[in-house]
C-alpha positions in Angstrom: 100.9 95.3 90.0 97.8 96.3 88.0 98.6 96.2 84.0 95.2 97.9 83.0 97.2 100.8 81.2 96.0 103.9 78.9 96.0 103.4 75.5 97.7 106.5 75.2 101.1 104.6 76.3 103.5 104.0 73.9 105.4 100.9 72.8 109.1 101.2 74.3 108.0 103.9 76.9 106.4 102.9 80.3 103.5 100.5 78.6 103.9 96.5 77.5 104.5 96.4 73.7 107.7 94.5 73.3 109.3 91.6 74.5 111.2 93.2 78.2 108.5 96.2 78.7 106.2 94.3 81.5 109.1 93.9 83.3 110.1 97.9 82.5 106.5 99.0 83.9 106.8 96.7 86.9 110.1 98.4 87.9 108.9 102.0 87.0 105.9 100.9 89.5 107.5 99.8 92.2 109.9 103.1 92.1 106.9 105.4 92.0 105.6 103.1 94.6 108.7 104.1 96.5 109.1 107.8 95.6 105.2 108.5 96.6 104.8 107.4 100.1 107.6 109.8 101.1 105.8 112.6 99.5 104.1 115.4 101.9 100.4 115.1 99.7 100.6 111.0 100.3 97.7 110.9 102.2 98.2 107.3 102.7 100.8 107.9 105.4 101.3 104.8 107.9 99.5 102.1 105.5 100.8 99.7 103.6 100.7 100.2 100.0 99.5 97.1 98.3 99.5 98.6 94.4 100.2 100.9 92.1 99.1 101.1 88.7 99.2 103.4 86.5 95.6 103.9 84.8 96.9 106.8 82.3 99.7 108.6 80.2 100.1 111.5 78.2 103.1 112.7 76.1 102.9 116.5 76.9 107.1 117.3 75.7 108.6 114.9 73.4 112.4 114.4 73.3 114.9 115.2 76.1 113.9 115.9 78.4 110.3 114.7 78.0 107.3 115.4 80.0 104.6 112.7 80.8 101.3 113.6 82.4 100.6 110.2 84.9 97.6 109.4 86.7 98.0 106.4 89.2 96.1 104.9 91.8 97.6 103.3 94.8 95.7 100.6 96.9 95.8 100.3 100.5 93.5 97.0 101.3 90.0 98.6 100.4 91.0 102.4 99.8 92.0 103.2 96.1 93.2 107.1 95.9 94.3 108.4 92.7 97.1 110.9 92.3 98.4 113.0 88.9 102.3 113.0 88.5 104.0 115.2 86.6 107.0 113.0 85.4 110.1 114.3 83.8 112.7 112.4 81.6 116.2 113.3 81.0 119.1 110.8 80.2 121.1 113.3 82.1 119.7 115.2 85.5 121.4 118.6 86.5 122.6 119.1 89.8 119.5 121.6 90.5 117.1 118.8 89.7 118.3 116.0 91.9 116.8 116.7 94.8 113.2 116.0 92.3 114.5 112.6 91.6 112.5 109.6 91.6 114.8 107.1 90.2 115.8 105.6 87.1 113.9 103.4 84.3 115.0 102.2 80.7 118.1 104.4 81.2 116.6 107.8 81.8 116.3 109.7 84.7 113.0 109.7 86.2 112.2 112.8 88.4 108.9 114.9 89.6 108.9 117.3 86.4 107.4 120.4 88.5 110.4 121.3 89.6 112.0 121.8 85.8 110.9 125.2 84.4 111.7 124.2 81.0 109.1 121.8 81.8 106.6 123.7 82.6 106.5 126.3 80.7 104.9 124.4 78.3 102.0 124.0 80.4 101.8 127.9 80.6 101.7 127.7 76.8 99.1 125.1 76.7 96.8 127.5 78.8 97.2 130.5 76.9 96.9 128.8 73.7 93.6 126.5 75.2 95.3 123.3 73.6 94.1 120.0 73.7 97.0 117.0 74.6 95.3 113.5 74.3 92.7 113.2 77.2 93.9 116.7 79.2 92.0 119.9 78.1 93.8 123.4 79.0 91.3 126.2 79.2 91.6 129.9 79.6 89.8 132.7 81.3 89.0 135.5 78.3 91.7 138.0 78.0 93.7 136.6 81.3 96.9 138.3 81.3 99.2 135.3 80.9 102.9 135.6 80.6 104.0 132.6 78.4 107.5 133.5 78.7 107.8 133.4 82.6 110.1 130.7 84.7 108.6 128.5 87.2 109.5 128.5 91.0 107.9 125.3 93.2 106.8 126.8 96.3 107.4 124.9 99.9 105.6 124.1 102.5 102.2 122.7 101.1 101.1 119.7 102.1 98.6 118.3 99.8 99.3 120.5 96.7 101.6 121.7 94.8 102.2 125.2 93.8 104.0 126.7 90.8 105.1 130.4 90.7 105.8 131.4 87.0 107.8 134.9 87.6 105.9 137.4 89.0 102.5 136.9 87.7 100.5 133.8 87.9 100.5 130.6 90.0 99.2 127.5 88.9 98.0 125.1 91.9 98.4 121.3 90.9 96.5 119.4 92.6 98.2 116.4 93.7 94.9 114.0 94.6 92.3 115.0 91.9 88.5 114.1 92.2 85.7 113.9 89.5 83.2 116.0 89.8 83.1 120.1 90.2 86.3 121.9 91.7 84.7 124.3 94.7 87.9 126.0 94.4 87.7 126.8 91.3 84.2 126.9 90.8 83.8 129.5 94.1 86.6 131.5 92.6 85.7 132.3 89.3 82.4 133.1 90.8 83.8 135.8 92.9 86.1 137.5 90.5 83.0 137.8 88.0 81.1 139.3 90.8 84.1 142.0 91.3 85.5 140.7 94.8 88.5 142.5 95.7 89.2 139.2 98.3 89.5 137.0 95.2 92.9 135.7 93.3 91.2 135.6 90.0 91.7 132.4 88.4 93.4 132.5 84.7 92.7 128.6 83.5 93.1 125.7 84.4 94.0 122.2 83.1 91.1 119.5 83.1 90.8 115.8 81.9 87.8 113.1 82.6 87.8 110.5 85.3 85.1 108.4 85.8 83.2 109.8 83.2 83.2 113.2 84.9 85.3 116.3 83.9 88.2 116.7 86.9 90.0 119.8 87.2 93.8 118.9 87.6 95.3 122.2 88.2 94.5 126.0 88.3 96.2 128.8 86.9 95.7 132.4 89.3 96.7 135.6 89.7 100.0 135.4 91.8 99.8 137.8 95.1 103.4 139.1 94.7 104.9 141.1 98.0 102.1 139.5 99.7 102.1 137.5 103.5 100.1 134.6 104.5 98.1 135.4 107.7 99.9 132.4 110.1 102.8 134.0 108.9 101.8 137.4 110.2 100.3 136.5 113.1 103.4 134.4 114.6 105.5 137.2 113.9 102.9 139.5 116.1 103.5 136.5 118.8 106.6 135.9 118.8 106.8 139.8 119.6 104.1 139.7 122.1 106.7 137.1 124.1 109.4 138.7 123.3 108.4 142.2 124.9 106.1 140.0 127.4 106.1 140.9 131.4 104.3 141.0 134.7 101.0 143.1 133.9 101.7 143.5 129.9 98.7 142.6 127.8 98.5 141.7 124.3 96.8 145.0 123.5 99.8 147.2 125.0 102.5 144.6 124.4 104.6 144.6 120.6 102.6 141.8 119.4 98.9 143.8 118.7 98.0 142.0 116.1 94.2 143.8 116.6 94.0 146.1 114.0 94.9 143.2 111.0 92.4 140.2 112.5 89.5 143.4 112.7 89.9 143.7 109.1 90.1 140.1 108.5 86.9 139.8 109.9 85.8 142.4 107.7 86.9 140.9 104.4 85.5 137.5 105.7 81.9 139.2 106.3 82.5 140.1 102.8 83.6 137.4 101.2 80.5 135.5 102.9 78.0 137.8 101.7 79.3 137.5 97.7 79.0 133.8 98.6 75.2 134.0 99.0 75.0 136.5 96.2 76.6 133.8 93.7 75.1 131.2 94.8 71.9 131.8 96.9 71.3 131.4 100.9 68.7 129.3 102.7 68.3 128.2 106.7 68.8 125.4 108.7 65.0 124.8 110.5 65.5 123.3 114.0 65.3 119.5 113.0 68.6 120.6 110.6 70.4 122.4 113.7 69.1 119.6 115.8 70.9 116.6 113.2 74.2 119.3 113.0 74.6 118.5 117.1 73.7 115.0 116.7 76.6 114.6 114.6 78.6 116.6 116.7 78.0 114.1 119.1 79.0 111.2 116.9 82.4 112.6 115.8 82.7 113.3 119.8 82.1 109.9 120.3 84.9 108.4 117.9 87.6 110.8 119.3 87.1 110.2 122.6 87.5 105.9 121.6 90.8 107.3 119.7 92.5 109.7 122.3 91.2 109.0 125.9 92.6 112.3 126.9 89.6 114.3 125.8 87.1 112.2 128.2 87.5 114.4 131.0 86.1 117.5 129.0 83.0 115.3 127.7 80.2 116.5 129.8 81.3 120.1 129.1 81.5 119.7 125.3 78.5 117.7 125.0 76.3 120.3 127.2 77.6 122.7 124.3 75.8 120.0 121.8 73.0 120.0 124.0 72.5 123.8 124.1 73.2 124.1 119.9 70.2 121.1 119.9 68.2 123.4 122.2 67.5 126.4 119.6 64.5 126.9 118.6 64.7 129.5 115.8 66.3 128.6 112.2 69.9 129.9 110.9 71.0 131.3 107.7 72.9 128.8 105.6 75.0 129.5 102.7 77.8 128.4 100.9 81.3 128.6 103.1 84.9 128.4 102.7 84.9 125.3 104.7 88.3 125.2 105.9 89.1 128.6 106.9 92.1 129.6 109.2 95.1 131.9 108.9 96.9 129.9 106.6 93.9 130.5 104.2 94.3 134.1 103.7 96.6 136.6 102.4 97.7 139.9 103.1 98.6 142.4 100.6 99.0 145.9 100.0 95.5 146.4 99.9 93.4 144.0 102.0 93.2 140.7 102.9 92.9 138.3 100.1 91.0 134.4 100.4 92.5 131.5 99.2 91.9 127.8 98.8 87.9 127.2 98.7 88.6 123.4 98.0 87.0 123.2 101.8 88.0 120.6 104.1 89.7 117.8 102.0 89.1 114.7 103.6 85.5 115.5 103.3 83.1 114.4 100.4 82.4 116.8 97.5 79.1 117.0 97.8 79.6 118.2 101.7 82.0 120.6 100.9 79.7 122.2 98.3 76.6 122.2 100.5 75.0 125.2 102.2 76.0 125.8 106.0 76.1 128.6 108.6 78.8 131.1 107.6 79.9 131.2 111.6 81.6 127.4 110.9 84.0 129.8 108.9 84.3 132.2 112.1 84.8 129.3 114.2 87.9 128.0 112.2 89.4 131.3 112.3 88.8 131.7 115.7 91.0 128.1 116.2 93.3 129.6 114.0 94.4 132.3 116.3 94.2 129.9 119.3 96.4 127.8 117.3 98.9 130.3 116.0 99.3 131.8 120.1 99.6 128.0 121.7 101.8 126.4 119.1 105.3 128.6 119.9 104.8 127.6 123.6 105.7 124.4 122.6 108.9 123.1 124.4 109.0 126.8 125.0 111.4 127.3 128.5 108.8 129.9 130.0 105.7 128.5 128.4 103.8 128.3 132.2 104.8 132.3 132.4 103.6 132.8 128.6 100.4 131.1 129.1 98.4 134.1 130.1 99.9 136.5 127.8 99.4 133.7 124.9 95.2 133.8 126.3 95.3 137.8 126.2 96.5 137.4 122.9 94.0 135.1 121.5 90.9 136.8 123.2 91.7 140.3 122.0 92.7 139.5 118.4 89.5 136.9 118.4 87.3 139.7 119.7 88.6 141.9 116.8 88.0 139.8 114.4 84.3 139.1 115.5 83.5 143.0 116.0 84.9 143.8 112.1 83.1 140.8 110.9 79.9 141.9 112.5 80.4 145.4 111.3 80.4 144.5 108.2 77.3 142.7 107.6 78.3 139.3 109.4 76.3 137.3 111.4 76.8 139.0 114.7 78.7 136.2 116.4 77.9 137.9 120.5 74.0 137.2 119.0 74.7 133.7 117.9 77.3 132.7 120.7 75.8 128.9 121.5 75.6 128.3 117.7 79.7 129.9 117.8 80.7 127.9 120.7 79.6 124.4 119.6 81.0 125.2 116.3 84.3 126.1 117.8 84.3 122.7 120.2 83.7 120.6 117.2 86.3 122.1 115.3 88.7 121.5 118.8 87.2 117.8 118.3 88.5 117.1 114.9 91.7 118.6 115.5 92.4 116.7 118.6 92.0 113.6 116.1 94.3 115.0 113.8 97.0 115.9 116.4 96.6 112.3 117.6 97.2 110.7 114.4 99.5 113.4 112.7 101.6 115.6 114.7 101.4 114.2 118.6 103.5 116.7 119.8 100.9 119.0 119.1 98.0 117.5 120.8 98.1 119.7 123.9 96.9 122.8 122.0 93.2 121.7 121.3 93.2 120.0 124.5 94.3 123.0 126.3 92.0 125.2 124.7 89.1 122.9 125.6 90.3 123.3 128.8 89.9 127.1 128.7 86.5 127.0 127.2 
């Protein structure tokens, strides 16, 4: 293992400084070694790890329990990621903390210290009170109404963050794989709460440090969305009612699953959101040769799923004539800054309107991609998927999936057409207008999730495919 440790370590803790202590780090290693890979955020999932070091430590709560700050990086042959840890120290674990465990080292028990709101709390203290704790810096929005005294509440079901709810108030997103550089989610959502946007959790602070010489946000602290639902949420329920009440001649729009009405002011709040974007941070246009390099690379990403999942061949010549026809245009489109990764599990419903989360934009890719300028309809196009997505995936397994099919199709063309109508309505780029730009869009984002349903979650593969299909 790698033994190029923070200064910040102390003798006796988790860093060399006594006879017996190498051999202490080495075991604490290995353990978070084995602890990590199981961990939803891993992103290293089916590689072998080949080391784990950790690079940096920070005393946040002395005593017992204790809170350490972590950053580590783990190798897998030439890919180094880096991941923050959270880790909490207690020489005894209560029951209601075991299932956070991550082993044991020097005699205490070593477990993920999110999960301990006594824990925690001090972080919510650190924000208010814009402390400073060795390297990590916690900064507050001017006259954010922060609740020091609140409990925290780890949310489930996120898959590469992790979410504290401190009582009823604020939530403070952790994220799990940090980069140097600007945080778009951050970044885009301060922007839009100074600019009034009622589509906006408005951020409260956040917790920063420096990695490679560049501030890196770690975590953000938000306004919490209490009593609200997340659109995927919403819109399976309006499936699973659409199938339930499903027969011979029903459609979607008559049938107990009209989910219309919701995605048509969905589409409203995205035209919204979009046209903040530009105000915050300017607009621009793609000229042809731009358009013409967008399809080109559609083409390339094409080419590389197809070599991964040979199942896609057979709908080639029809997505590349898409390419062909997005290539074709001659006239320029407007560009702007996006969400990047927008579908249903993106947005929130509350009492009054639909509220836009997560503008970190499509992980995997690099920062300075998921900050540039490009045509708001990419945003359209992933909610549009979204919908496919959120009809196709109960059908699973599903015993009358061949009789549900054309109900599950009604569904997704009449809530899609909603949402494109109230996006329009409201300023949007009229998608009808810009349908070869849409379409192409919408086949590229079928390509990339073909790729991920390969490599991630096979029994899902048949929904982009069977969408393609229906193109």
């Amino acid at each position: 293992m790698n033994r190029d440790i923070d200064p910040d370590l102390r003798p006796g803790e988790f860093g060399p400084g006594r006879a017996g202590d190498v051999l202490i780090l080495m075991s604490f290693e290995n353990m978070l070694a084995t602890w990590l890979v199981k961990q939803r955020w891993f992103a290293g999932k089916g590689r072998t790890v080949h080391d784990l070091a950790v690079v940096a430590d920070t005393e946040i709560v002395s005593g017992d329990p204790a809170l350490r700050h972590l950053i580590v990086t783990v190798s897998h042959g030439a890919t180094v990621d880096s991941y923050q840890l959270f880790v909490g120290l207690r020489s005894r674990l209560p029951s209601v903390l075991r299932h956070a465990k991550i082993g044991t080292a020097a005699g205490m028990q070593v477990y993920d210290g999110l999960h301990d709101a006594e824990l925690t709390r001090p972080l919510l203290e650190a924000i208010a009170g814009e402390a400073t704790i060795g390297p990590l810096r916690f900064a507050r929005v001017p006259s954010a109404p922060i609740e020091t005294g609140a409990d925290s509440l780890v949310l489930t079901g996120e898959q590469s963050n992790t979410s504290l709810v401190f009582g009823e108030s604020a939530i403070l997103k952790v994220f799990r794989r940090p980069a140097p550089g600007p945080n778009p989610d951050l970044e885009v959502a301060a922007a839009l709460a100074e600019l009034g946007s009622p589509h906006v959790a408005e951020p409260y602070g956040w917790i920063e440090t420096r990695m490679e010489g560049a501030s890196t946000v770690l975590a953000i602290l938000s306004r919490y969305l209490k009593a609200a639902s997340d659109g995927w949420s919403l819109a399976a329920t309006s499936v699973r009612d659409l199938y339930a009440s499903a027969s011979a001649g029903t459609s979607a729009a008559d049938a107990g699953g009209n989910f219309a009405g919701e995605a048509r002011r969905l589409g409203i709040a995205t035209a919204q959101v979009h046209a903040d974007l530009a105000d915050a941070f300017g607009a621009d246009e793609l000229p042809p040769d731009a358009i013409r390099e967008m399809a080109e690379q559609m083409y390339r990403r094409l080419d590389m799923a197809v070599a991964a999942v040979p199942e896609l061949a057979r709908y080639c010549d029809m997505v590349g004539s898409a390419y062909s026809d997005l290539a074709k245009l001659k006239e320029p489109v407007p560009a702007q800054r996006v969400h990047g990764d927008y579908h249903l599990g993106q947005v929130m419903r509350t009492q009054t309107g639909w509220v836009v989360l997560d503008f970190e934009g499509e992980p995997a890719s690099p920062l300075a991609q998921r900050r540039a300028r490009s045509s708001p309809l990419r945003d359209v196009a992933g909610m549009l998927r979204s919908f496919d997505y959120a009809a196709r995936h109960q059908l699973i397994n599903h015993p009358e999936a061949v009789r549900l099919a054309v109900a599950a199709s009604d569904w997704v063309r009449h809530n899609s057409e909603a949402f494109c109508v109230g996006y329009a309505a409201a300023g949007g780029i009229d998608p009808e207008a810009n349908s070869v730009l849409l379409r192409a869009l919408q086949m590229d984002k079928a390509v990339y999730e073909v790729m991920y349903e390969a490599r991630h979650r096979p029994s899902w593969l048949a929904i982009p495919l069977e969408s393609l299909a229906e193109f």
